[in-house]
C-alpha positions as CSV (number, residue, x, y, z in Angstrom):
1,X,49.5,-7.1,-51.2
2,X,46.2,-5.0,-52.1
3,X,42.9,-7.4,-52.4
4,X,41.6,-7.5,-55.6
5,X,37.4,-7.6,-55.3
6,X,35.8,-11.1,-56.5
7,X,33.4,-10.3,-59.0
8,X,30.4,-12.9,-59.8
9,X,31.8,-14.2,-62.5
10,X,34.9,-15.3,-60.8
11,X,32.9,-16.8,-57.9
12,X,31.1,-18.8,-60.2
13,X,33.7,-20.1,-62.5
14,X,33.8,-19.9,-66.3
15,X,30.1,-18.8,-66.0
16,X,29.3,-15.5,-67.1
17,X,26.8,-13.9,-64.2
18,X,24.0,-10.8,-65.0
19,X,25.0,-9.6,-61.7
20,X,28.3,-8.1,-63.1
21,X,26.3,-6.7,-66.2
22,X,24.0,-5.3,-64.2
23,X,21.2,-6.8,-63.5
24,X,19.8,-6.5,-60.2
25,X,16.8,-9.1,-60.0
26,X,14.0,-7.1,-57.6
27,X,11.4,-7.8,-60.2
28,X,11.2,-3.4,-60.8
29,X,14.3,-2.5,-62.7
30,X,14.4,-3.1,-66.4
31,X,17.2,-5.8,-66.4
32,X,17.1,-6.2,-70.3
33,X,20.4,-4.5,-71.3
34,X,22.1,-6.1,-68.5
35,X,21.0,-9.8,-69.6
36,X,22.0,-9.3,-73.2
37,X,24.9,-8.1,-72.3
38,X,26.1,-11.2,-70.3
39,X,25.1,-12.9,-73.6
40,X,26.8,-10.4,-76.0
41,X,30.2,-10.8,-74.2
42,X,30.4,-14.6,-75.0
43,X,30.1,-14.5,-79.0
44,X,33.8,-14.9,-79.7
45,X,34.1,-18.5,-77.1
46,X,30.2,-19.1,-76.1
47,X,29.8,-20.5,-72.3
48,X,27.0,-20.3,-70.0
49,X,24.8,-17.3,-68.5
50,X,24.2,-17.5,-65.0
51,X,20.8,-16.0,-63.9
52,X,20.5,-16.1,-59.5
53,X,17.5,-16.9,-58.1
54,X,15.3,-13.4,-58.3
55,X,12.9,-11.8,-60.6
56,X,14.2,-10.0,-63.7
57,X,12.2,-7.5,-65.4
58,X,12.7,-7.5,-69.5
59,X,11.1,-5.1,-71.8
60,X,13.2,-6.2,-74.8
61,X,13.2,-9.7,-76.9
62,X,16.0,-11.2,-75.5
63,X,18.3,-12.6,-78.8
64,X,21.1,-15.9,-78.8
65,X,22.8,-14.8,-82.2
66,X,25.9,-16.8,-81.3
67,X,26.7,-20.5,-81.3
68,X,27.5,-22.6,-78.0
69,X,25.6,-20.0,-75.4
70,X,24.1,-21.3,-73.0
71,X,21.8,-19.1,-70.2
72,X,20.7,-21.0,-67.0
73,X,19.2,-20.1,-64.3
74,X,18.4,-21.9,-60.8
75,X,14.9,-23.7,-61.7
76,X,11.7,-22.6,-62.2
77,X,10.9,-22.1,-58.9
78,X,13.4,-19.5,-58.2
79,X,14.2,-17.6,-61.9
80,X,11.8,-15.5,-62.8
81,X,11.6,-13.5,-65.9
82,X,8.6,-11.6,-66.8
83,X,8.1,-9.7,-69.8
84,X,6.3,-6.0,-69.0
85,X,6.4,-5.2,-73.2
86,X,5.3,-6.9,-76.0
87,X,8.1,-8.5,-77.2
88,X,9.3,-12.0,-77.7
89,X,10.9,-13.6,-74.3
90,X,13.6,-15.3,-76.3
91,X,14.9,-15.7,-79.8
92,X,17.7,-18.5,-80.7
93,X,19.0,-18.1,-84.2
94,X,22.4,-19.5,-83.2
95,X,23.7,-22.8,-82.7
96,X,24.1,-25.2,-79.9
97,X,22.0,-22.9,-77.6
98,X,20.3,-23.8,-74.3
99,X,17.8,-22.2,-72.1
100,X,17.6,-23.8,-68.9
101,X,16.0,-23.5,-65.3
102,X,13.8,-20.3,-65.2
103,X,10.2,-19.1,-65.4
104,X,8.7,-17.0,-68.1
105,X,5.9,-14.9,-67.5
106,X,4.1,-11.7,-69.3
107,X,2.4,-8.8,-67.3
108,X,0.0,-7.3,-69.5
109,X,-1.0,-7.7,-73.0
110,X,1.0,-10.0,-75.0
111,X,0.9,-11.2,-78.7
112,X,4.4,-13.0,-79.5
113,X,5.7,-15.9,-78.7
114,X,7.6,-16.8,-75.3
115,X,10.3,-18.5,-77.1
116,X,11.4,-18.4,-80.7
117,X,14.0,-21.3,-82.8
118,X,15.3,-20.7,-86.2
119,X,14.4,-18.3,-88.4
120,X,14.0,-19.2,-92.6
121,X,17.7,-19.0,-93.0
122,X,18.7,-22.7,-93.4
123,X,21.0,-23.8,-90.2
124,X,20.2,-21.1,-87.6
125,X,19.3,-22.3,-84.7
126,X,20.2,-25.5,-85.2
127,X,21.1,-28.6,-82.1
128,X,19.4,-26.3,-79.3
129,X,18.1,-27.2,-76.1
130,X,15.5,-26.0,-74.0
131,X,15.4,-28.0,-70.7
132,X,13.4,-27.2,-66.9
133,X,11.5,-24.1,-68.2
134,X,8.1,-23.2,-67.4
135,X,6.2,-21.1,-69.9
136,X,3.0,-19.0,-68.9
137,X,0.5,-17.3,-70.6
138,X,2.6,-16.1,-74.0
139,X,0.0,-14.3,-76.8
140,X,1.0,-16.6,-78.9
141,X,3.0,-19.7,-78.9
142,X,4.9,-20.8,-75.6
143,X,7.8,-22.5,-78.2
144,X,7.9,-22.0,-81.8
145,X,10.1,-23.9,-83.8
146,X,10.9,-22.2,-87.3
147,X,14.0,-24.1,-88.2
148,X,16.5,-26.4,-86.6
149,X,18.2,-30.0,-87.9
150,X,18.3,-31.0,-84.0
151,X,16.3,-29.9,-81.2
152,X,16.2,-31.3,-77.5
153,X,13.1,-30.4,-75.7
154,X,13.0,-31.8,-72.1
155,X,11.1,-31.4,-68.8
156,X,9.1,-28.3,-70.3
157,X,5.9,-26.9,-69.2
158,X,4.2,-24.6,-71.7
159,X,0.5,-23.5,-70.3
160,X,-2.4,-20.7,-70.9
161,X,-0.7,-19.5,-74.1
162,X,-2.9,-17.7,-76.4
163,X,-1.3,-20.1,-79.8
164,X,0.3,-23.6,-79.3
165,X,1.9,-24.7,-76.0
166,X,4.6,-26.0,-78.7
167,X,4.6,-25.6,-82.3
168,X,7.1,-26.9,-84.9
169,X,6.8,-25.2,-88.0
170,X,7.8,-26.7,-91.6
171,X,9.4,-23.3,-93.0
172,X,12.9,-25.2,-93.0
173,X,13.2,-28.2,-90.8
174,X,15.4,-31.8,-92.1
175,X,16.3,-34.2,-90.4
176,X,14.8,-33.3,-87.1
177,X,15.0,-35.3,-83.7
178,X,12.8,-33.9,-81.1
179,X,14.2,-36.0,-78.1
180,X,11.8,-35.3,-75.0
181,X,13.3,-36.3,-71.8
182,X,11.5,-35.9,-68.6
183,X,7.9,-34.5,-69.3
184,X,6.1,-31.6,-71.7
185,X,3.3,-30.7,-69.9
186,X,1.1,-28.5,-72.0
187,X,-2.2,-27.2,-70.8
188,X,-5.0,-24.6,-71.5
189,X,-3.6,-23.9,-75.3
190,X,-4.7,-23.6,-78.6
191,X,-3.0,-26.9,-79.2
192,X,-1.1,-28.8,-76.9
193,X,1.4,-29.4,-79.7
194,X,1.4,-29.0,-82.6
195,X,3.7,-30.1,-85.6
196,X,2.9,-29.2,-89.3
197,X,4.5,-30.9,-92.1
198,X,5.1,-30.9,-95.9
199,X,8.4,-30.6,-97.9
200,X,11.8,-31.4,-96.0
201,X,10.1,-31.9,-92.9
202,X,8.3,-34.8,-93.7
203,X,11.7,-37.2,-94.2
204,X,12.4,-35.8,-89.7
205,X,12.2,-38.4,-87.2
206,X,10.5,-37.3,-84.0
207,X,10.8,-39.0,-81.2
208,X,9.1,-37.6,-77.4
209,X,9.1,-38.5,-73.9
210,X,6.0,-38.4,-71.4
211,X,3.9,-36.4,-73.0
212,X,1.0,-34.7,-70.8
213,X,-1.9,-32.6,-72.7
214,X,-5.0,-31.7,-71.1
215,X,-7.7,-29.0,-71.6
216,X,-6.9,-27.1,-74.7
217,X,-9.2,-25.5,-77.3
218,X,-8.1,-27.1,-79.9
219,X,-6.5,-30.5,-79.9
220,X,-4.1,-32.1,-77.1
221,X,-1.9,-33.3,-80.2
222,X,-1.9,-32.6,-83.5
223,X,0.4,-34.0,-86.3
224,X,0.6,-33.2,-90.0
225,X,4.3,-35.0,-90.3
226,X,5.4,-38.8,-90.7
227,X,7.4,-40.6,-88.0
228,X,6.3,-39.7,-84.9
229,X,7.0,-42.2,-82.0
230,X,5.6,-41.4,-79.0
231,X,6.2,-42.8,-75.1
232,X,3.8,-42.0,-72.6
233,X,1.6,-39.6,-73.6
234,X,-1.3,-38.9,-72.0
235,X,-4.3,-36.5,-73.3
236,X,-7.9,-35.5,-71.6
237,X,-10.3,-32.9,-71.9
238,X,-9.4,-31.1,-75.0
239,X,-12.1,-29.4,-77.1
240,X,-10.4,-30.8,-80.2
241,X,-9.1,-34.5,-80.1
242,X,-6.9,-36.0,-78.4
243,X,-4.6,-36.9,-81.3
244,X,-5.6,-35.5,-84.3
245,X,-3.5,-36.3,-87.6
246,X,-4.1,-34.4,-90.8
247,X,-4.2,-35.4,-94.2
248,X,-0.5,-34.5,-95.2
249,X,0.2,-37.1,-92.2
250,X,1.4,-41.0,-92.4
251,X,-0.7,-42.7,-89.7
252,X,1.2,-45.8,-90.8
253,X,4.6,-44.1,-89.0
254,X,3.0,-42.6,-86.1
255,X,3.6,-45.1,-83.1
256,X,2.7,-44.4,-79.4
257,X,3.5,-46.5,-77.1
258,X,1.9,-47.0,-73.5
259,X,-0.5,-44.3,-74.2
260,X,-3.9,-42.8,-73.0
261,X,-5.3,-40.5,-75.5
262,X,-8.8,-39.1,-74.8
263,X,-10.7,-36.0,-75.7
């Protein structure tokens, strides 16, 4: 009986791997159309990306369009995706989507955002995750939020972005839970984070983790929204304050617990 050749994807289970699209990871060839691709080919039944350890060259905004895709890579440490255009690193606009386990980088000039939620179309991009992913020196915000009714946001660093290390706008957000588990680190922002409020998004519950925010230009935290609980949050050495609330915020509903806020 002839031997049929294993591709990745069989290798690896039901995951989908770039490697079979294309993609070839040396940190030269453009491995955009290979990576969206991968995505593209789960829209009917969702399931996960693989991305193997290596450096992936992308010169395109890379787009989750469809619900339950998930694109993973092998931590931080060892995914590496750099953006040498300037485009947007990733944009979610469909449901239940998770970006997990890689690094994202720019080389050269950069003015969007490293990742992008939502869009003002009510529901997209709703219950996504963004877990383990390490954000460096974006043009503009490391996350932005534009609308989602559930968002998980755990173990991310966001750092030396030229806007917020994570920003949560109020274009259309209800009924948001920002769960943090593990730690945000944001450092050498505009803000650390920041969350505006007004309309809808003042009725959302947010709810973070260990919080760490240190040397930004603006403020480590800043809050324009009610209910905001925070555990473990530690801020120093911003040029702004520590935690700064607005006037459109409810100081009465903004709890932190076991905190050390500073400048």
């Amino acid at each position: 009986m002839a031997l049929t050749k294993a591709t990745n994807r069989m290798t690896n289970g039901a995951m989908v791997n770039v490697f079979d699209y294309g993609a070839v990871s040396d940190g030269v060839t453009d491995d955009t159309t290979a990576i969206q691709a991968a995505i593209d080919s789960l829209s009917s039944t969702g399931g996960v990306v693989y991305m193997p350890a290596g450096t992936y060259k992308v010169t395109t905004g890379i787009t989750l369009a469809d619900n339950n895709v998930k694109v993973k890579g092998e931590g931080w440490k060892a995914t590496n995706i750099v953006l040498y255009a300037d485009v947007a690193g990733f944009t979610i606009t469909g449901a239940y989507c998770e970006l997990t386990g890689f690094h994202l980088s720019k080389s050269g000039s950069h003015t969007k955002n490293g990742i992008t939620v939502g869009s003002s179309t009510p529901n997209y991009g709703d219950r996504f995750r963004i877990r383990e992913v390490f954000i460096d020196g974006m043009g503009n915000h490391g996350v932005e939020v534009i609308a989602s009714a559930l968002m998980y946001i755990e173990d991310v660093t966001s750092i030396n972005n030229g806007g917020d290390g994570l920003h949560i706008d109020d274009t259309y957000v209800m009924n948001v839970n920002i769960n943090s588990g593990g730690v945000i680190d944001v450092r050498g922002n505009v803000n650390g984070i920041n969350i505006k409020g007004g309309g809808t998004f003042d009725s959302a519950s947010h709810n973070f983790g260990t919080i760490i925010s240190q040397s930004n230009s603006g403020h480590g935290i800043k809050l324009a929204c009610r209910s905001s609980n925070f555990n473990a949050v530690y801020t120093e050495n911003n040029t702004g304050d520590g935690l700064h609330l607005t006037a459109d915020a409810n100081g009465n509903k903004c709890h932190i617990i076991n905190g050390g806020i500073t400048d």
